[in-house]
C-alpha positions as CSV (number, residue, x, y, z in Angstrom):
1,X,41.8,211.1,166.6
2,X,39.3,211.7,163.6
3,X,40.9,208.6,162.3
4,X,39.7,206.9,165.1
5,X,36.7,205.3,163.4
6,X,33.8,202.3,163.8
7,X,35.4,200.5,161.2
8,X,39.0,201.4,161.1
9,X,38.8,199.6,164.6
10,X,37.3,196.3,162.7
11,X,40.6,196.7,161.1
12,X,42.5,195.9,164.0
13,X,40.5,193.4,166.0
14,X,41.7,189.7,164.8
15,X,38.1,188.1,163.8
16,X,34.4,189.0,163.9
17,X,34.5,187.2,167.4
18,X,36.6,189.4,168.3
19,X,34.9,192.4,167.2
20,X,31.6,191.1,168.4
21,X,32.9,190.3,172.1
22,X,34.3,194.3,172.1
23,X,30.8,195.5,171.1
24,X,29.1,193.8,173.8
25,X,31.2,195.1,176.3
26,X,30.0,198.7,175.0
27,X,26.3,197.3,174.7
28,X,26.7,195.5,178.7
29,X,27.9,199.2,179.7
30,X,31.1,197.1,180.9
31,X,33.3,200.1,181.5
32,X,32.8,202.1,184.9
33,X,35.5,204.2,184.5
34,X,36.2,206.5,180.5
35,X,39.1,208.8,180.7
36,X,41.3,210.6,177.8
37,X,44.3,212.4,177.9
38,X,44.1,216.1,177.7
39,X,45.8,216.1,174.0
40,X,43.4,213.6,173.1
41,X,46.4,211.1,171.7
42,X,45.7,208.2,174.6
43,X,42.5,206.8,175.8
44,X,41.8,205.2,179.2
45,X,39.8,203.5,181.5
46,X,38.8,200.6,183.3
47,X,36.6,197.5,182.2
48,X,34.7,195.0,184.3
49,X,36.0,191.3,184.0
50,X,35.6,187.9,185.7
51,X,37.6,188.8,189.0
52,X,37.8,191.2,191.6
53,X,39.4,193.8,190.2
54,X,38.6,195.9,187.0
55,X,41.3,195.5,184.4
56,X,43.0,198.6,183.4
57,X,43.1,199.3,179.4
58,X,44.2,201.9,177.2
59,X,45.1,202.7,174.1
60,X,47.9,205.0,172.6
61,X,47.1,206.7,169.1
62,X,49.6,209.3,168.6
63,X,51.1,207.4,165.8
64,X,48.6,207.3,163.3
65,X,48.1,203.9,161.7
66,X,50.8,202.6,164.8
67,X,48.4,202.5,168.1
68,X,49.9,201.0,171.1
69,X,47.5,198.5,173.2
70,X,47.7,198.1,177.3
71,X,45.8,195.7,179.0
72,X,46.4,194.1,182.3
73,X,44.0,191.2,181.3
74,X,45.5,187.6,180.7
75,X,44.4,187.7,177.1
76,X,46.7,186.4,174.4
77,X,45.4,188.1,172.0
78,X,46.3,191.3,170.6
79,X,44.6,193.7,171.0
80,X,41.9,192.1,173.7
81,X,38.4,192.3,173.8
82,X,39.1,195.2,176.0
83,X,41.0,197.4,174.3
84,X,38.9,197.0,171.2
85,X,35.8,197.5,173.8
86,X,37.2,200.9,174.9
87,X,37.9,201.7,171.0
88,X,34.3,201.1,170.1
89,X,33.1,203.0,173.2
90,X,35.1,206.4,172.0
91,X,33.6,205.4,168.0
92,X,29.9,205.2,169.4
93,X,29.8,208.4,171.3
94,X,30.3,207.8,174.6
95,X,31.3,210.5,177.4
96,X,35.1,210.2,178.5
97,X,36.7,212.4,180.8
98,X,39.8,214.3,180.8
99,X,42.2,213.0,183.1
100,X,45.8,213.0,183.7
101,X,47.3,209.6,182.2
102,X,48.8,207.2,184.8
103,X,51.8,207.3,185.3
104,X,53.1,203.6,184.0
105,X,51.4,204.4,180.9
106,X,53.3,207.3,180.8
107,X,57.0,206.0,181.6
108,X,56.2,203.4,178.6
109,X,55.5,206.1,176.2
110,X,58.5,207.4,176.9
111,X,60.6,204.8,176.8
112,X,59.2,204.2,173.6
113,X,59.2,207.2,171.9
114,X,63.4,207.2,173.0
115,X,63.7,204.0,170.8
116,X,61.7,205.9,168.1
117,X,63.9,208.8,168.0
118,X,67.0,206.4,168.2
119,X,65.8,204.9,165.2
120,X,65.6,208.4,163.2
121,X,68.9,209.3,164.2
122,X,71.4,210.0,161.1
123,X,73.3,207.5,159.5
124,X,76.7,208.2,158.5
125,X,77.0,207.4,154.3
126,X,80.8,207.0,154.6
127,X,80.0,204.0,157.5
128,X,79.9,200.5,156.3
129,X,76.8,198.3,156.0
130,X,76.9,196.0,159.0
131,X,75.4,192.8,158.0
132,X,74.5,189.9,160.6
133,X,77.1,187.9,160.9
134,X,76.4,184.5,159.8
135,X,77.2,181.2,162.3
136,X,78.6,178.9,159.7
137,X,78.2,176.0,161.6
138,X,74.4,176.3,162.6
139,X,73.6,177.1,158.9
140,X,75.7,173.8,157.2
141,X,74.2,171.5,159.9
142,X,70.5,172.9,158.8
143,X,71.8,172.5,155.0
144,X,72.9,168.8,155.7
145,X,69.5,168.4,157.5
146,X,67.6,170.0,154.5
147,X,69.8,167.5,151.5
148,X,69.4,164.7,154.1
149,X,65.3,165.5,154.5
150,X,65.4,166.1,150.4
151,X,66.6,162.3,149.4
152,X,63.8,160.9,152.1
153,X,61.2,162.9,150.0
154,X,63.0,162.0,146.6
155,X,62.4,158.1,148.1
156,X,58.9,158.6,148.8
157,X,57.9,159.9,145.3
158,X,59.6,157.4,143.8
159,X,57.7,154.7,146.3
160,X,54.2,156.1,145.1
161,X,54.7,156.0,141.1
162,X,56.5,152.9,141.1
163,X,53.8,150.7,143.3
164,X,51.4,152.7,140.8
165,X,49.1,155.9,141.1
166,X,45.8,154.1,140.2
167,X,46.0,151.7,142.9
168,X,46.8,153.6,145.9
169,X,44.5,152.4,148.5
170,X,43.7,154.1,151.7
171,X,46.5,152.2,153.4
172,X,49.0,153.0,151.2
173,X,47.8,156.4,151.5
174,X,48.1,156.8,154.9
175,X,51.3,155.1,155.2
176,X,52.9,158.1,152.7
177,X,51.4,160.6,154.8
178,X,52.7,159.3,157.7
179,X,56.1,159.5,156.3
180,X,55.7,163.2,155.2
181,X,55.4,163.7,158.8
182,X,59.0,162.8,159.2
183,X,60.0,165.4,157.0
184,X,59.6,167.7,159.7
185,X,62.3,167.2,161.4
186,X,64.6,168.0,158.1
187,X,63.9,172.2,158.3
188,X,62.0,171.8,154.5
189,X,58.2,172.7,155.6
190,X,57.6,173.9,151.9
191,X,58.9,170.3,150.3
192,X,56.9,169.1,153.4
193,X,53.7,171.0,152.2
194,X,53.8,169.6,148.8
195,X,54.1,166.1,149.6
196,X,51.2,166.2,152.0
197,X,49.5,168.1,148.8
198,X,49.6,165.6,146.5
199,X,48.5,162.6,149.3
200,X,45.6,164.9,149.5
201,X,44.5,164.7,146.1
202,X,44.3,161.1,146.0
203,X,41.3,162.0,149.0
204,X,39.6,164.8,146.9
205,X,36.4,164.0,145.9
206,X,36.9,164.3,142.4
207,X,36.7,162.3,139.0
208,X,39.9,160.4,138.6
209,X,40.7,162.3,135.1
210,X,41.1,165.0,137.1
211,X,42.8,164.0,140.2
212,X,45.4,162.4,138.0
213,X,46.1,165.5,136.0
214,X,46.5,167.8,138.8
215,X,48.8,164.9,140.4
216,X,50.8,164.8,136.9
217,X,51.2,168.7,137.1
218,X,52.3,168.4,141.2
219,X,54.7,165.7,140.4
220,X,56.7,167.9,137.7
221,X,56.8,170.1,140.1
222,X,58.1,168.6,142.9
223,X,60.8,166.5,140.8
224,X,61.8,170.0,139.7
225,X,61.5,171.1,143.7
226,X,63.8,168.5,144.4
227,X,66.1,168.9,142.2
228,X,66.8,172.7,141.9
229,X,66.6,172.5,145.9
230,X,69.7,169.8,146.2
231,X,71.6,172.0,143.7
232,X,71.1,175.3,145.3
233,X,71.8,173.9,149.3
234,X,74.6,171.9,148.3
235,X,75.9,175.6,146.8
236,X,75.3,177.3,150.2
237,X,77.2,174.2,151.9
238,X,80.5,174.1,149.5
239,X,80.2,178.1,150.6
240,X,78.5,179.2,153.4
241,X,79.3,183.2,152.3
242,X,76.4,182.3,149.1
243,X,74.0,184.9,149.4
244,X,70.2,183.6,149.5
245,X,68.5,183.3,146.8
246,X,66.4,186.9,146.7
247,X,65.0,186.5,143.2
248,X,63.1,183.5,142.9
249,X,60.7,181.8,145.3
250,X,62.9,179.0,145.9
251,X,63.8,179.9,149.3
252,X,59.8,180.2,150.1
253,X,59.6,176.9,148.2
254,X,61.8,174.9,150.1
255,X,60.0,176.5,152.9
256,X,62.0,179.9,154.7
257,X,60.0,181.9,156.2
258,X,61.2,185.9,155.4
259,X,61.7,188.1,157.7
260,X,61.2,192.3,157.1
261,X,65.1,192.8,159.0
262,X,66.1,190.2,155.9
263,X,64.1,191.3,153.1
264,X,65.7,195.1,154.1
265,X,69.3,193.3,154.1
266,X,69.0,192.3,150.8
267,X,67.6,195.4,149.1
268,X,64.2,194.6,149.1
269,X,62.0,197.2,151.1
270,X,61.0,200.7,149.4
271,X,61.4,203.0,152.3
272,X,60.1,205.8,151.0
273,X,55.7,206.0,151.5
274,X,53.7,203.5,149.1
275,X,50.4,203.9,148.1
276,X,48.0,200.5,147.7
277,X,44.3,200.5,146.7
278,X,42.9,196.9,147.1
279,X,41.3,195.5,143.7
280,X,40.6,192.0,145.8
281,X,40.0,189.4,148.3
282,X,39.9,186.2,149.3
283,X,40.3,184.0,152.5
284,X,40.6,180.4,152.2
285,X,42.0,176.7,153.7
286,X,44.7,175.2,152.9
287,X,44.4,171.8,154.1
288,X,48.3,170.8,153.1
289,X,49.7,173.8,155.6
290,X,47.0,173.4,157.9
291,X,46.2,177.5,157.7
292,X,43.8,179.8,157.3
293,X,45.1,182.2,154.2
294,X,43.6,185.5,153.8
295,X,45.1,186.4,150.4
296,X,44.3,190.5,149.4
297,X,45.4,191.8,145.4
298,X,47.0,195.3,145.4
299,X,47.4,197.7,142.8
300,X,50.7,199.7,143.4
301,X,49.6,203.4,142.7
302,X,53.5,204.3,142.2
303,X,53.9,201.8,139.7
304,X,51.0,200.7,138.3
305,X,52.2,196.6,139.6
306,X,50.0,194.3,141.2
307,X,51.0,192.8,144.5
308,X,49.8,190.1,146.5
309,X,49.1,190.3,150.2
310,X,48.8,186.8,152.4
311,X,48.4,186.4,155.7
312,X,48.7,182.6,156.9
313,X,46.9,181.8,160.4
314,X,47.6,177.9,161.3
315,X,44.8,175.9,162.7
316,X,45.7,175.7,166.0
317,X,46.4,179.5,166.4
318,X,44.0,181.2,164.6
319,X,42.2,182.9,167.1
320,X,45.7,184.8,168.4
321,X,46.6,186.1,164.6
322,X,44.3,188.9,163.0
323,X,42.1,188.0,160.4
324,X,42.2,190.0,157.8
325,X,39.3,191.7,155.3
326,X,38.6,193.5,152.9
327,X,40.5,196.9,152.3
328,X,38.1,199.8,150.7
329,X,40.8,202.4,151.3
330,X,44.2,203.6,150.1
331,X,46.6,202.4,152.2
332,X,50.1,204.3,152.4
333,X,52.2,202.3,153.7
334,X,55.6,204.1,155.3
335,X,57.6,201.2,154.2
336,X,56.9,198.2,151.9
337,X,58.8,195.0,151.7
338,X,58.6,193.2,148.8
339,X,59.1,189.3,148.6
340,X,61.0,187.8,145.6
341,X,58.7,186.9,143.3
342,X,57.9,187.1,139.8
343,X,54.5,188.6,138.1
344,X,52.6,189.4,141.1
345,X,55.4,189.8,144.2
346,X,54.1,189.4,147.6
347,X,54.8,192.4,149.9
348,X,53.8,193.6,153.4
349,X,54.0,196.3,155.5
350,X,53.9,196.9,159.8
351,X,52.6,200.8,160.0
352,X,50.3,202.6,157.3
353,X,47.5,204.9,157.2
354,X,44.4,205.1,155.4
355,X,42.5,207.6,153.3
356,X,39.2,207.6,150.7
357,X,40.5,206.9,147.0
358,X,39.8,209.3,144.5
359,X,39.5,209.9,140.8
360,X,43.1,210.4,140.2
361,X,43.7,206.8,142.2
362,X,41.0,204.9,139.7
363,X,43.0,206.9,136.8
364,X,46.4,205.8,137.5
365,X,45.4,201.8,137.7
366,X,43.5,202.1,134.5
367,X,46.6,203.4,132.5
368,X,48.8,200.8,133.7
369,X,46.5,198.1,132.4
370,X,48.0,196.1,129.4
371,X,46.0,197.0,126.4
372,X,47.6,194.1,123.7
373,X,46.7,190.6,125.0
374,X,49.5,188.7,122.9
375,X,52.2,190.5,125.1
376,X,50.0,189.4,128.2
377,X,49.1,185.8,127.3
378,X,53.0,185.6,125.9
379,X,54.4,186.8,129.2
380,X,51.8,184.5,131.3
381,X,52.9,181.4,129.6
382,X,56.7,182.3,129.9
383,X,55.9,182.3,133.6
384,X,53.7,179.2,133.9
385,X,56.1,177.0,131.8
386,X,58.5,177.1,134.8
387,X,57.5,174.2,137.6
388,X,57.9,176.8,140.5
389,X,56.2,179.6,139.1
390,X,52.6,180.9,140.4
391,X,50.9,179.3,138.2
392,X,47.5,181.7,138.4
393,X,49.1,185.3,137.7
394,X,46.8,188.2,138.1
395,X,47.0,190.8,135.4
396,X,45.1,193.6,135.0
397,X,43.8,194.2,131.3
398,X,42.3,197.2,129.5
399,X,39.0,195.6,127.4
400,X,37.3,196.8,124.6
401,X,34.1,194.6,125.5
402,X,32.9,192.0,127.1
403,X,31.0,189.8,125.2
404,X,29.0,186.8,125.4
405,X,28.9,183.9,123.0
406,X,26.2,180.8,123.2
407,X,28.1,179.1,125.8
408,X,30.6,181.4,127.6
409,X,32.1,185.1,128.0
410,X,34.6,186.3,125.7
411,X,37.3,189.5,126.3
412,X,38.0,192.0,123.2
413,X,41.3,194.0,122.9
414,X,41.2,197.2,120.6
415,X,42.3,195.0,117.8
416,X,39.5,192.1,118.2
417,X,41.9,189.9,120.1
418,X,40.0,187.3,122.4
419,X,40.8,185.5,126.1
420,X,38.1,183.4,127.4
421,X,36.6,184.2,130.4
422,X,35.9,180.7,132.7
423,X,35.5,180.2,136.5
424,X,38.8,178.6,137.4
425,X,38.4,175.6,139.5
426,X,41.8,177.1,142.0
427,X,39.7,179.4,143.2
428,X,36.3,177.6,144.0
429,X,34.5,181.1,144.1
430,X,32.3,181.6,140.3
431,X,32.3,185.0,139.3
432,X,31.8,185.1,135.4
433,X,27.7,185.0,136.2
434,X,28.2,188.0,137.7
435,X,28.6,189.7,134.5
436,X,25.2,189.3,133.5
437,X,24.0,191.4,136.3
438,X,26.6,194.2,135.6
439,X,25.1,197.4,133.6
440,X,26.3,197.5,130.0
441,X,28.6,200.3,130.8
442,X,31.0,198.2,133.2
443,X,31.4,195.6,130.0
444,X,32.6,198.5,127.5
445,X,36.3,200.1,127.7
446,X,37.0,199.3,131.3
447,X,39.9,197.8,132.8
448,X,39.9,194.1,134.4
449,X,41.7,192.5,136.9
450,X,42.1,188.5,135.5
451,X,43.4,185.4,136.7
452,X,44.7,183.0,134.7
453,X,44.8,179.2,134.6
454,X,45.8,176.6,131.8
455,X,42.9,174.7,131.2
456,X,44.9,171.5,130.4
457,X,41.0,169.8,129.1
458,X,40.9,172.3,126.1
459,X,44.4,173.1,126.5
460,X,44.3,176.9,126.6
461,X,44.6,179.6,129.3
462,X,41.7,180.9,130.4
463,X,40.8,183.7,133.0
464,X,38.3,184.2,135.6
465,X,37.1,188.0,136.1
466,X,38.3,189.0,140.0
467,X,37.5,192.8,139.2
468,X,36.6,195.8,136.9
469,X,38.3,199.1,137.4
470,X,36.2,202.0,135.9
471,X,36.9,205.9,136.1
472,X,35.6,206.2,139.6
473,X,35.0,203.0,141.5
474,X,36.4,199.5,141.8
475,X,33.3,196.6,140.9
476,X,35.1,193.7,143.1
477,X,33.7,190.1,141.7
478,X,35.8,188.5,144.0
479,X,35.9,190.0,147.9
């Protein structure tokens, strides 16, 4: 269990609170009883609680990067207090025992180690794919919900520009947002989510210049939402056989949630390992979907592509879903599914291990930096011209220098070729000042990880530094 460690078993615990509750327990010397299993693969024991009677923990790491979690407390949260407690007891040093593992622990090892090997039993090539089947008349009822809950939002757009932008009053406002709320019923959460976006940005405390350009850009989109939506459903409902749509984000748009046994169906998980090094990260509120996002940027060491991670933890459950941190390791992931997308595809992954990154990692990410920033900005505004595309791709660029000017930071390409470096207001975190604290070396022939945003003021793109990649370590601006 050498991968059994202090801060691998952060990893796992779903907040700091969490973390912190599982440390006391080790501090409060909470656990009377400290057993392992003679192999070492299953830890044990027995942890004082609020009633009577001890609750019985344990935690199963034959699987590397996979451990199994047994508790017999109430908790809804997973893994408890306990089981992290018991983790951090075996990490600090404390004595356990050998003992022979009880026996309900052991029936549900077995039972799941036969659905493991059921699992890795061979597949026949010649056998057809077995798809799930479909029920037509669920999915057209949903569709004629979904058109049905489309016109209602078309309605309420066109109710806001025509009694006028500028003199939406607080009333007005909170009469639109109460009708978003309707829209819940209609199976479009996304559509939903970008209603309830642009209400908000009438409530943002911000000069009216700008609150009515970011309202102009959210209104193009969502008559482009709407529209490509109602063309796309009524598809599906003239022909319920219609295949989703697996290479745009129009299904995430309108608001589907993917699922991995879906994503797998349509081609779109690598099965064989992936290796990830994390170049950044970022949690953050998104007042619209009422979540907690914890959003991580990946380089992909098979293919030099970045990825996006995101891990979306509403409100009112947050403290049952894992927060997520920071990632200082390579994580190899045994399988990666990989959501349609464009530039920067979202993927995720259920089991994966973890080990130090190297020289040879740091290498591979630097060559598959773009070194000619025409193609870059080129490709960026191909992407941002269309109304449902990210509009803040993350590219990673290879850099001559970094220079500054009298009044900002400038990026050179080999040929003199210059992107302005800015702090972009998305991301509410400044970074570019942290250039000046950088040693020259980082700011000469290094690799950068960039967003980029259309500064519609000056009406260029800029992009705000996230990261700088050198031979052997990763400077994160942004984590």
């Amino acid at each position: 269990m050498n991968y059994l460690t202090e801060s691998y078993v952060d990893s796992l615990a779903l907040n700091s609170s969490a973390i912190k509750n599982g440390k006391d327990l080790v501090k409060k010397n909470s656990f009377p009883l400290l057993c392992q299993s003679e192999d070492g693969t299953i830890i044990f024991g027995e942890c004082k609680g609020s009633g009577k009677d001890p609750y019985r923990c344990s935690v199963d790491v034959a699987k590397e990067g996979n451990p199994v979690f047994r508790c017999s407390c109430p908790s809804r949260q997973f893994p408890c207090k306990h089981n992290l407690g018991l983790m951090y007891a075996y990490t600090s040093g404390k004595t356990f025992i050998t003992a022979p593992v009880p026996q309900d622990i052991v029936d549900k090892r077995e039972k799941a180690e036969k659905r493991e090997e059921k699992k890795k039993e061979p597949v026949d090539p010649d056998a057809p794919v077995v798809k799930r089947k479909t029920n037509k008349s669920a999915l057209m009822k949903k569709i004629a919900a979904q058109l049905e809950g489309i016109s209602i939002a078309e309605k309420l757009i066109l109710q806001l520009v025509q009694s006028g932008l500028g003199g939406l009053d607080k009333k007005a406002l909170q009469t639109a947002e109460e009708q978003a709320k309707q829209l819940g019923n209609y199976y479009i959460p996304g559509i939903q989510t970008a209603l309830r976006d642009l209400t908000l940005q009438f409530r943002a405390e911000e000069d009216r210049e700008t609150v009515y350009t970011n309202v102009i850009e959210q209104l193009t989109t969502l008559q482009a939402l709407i529209k490509k939506s109602r063309e796309y459903l009524n598809s599906r409902l003239e022909n319920p056989d219609h295949p989703m749509d697996t290479e745009s984000t129009l299904e995430e748009w309108i608001g589907h949630a993917w699922q991995i046994a879906e994503l797998r169906e349509y081609g779109r998980v690598r099965s064989e390992s992936s290796e990830l090094l994390q170049l950044s990260f970022r949690s953050y509120t998104d007042q619209a979907r009422g979540e907690f996002i914890d959003e991580g940027y990946w380089s992909d060491l098979q293919n030099g592509q970045l990825h996006i991670t995101r891990t979306y933890r509403p409100f009112r459950a947050a403290k049952y879903i894992r927060e997520e941190d920071s990632v200082f390791q390579v994580v190899e992931a045994k399988e990666l599914a990989q959501y349609p997308g464009e530039l920067n595809t979202r993927v995720r992954w259920e089991e994966a291990t973890f080990r130090e990154a190297d020289s040879l990692d740091f290498q591979k990410i630097r060559a598959s930096a773009h070194k000619s920033f025409p193609e870059v900005i080129k490709q960026v505004k191909n992407q941002i011209k269309n109304p449902l595309s990210d509009k803040r791709p993350v590219v990673l660029l290879q850099f001559a220098e970094i220079k500054k000017t009298e009044t900002a930071y400038i990026l050179l390409d080999e040929q003199g070729k210059q992107i302005p470096l800015a702090d972009i207001p998305y991301l509410s975190e400044p970074t570019t000042h942290l250039l000046s604290m950088l040693n020259k070396t980082f700011l000469q022939n290094q690799a950068i990880m960039v967003m980029f945003e259309h500064n519609w003021k000056h009406n260029r793109l800029e992009a705000q530094p996230l990261s700088i990649v050198t031979t052997n370590e990763v400077v994160r601006l942004l984590y």
